[in-house]
N, C-alpha and C positions, 0 to 999 in steps of 0.2 A: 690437605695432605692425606687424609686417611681416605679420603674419597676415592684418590689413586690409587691406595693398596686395597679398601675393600668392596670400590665396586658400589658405594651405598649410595644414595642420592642422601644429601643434608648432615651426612655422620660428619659430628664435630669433637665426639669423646669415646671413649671405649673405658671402663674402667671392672676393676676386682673388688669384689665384697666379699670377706671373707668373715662368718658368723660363727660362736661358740655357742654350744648349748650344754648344760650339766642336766642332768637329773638322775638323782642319788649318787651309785657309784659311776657311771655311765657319762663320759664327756662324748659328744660329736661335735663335728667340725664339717661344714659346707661354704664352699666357694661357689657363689654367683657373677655373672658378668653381665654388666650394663652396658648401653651402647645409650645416647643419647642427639639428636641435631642439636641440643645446647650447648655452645664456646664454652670454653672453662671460663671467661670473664661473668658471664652470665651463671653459670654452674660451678663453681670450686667442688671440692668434696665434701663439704660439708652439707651444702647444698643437693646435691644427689645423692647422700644416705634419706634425708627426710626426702626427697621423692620417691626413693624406692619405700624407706618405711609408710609414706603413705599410701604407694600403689600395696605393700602388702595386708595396709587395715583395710581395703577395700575389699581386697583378697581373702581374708578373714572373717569380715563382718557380712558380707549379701553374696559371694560365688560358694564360699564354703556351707552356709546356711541354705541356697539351692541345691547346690549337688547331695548334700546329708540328706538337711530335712525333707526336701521335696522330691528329693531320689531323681533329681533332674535327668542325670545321663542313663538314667534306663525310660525316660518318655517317650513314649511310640509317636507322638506327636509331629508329625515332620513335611507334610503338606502346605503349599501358599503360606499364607500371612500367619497361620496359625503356631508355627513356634514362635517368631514375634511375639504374637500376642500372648499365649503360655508366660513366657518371661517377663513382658511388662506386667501382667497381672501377678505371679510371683511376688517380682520389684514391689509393689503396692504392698503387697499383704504383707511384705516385711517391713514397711518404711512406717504404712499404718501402726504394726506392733508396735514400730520401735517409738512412735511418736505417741502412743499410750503409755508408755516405761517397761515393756516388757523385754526383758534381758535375755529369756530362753524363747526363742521363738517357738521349739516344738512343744513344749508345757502349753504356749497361748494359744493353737493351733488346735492343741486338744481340747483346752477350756473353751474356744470361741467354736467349736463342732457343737458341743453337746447344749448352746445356748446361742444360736443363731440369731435373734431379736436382738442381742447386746452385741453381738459381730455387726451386723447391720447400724447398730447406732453409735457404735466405735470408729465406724467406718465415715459418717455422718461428723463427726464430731473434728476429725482431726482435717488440719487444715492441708 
């Protein structure tokens, strides 16, 4: 049915997410809209808040820490394979942090510059 009105190839849901935020005296309020090819048999809503919360810990935890820490969107980088590669090796250096326990990746980033032999054997270490 929504295929007809929107034209989409697979769209089986359309739905509103509507989040509150406080901090201090300060409320805001944002509306998201999800589209999914999951039937509501297979998706209720309850089921599509935890895939959108999870699309946004990803979102939070490895795009956000590229774009800050690594200053991703201003990389001159943009030739053949080489932004690929740029981002897989990013990926790595944040998945190695995180798989050592490190919770700020720019603090580990700084500590694993200035001690390169222990970046090196961190790197070694983690499976």
């Amino acid at each position: 049915m929504l295929n007809e009105w929107a034209q989409w190839p697979h769209l089986a849901q359309v739905a509103q997410l509507t989040s509150w935020r406080a901090e201090g005296d300060q409320a805001t309020q944002e509306t998201h809209y999800l589209i999914t090819s999951l039937p509501p048999e297979q998706a209720d809503p309850g089921r599509l808040l935890e895939l959108s919360r999870g699309h946004w810990g990803i979102e939070n935890r490895l795009h956000w820490v590229r774009d800050v820490t690594f200053d991703e969107d201003r990389c001159q980088v943009r030739s053949g394979a080489a932004p690929h590669v740029m981002s897989a090796l990013r990926n790595l250096v944040i998945g190695v942090l995180r798989c050592a326990g490190a919770s700020n990746i720019a603090a580990a980033l700084r500590t694993y510059a200035a001690h390169p032999n222990r970046a090196l054997a961190l790197a070694a270490a983690c499976p």
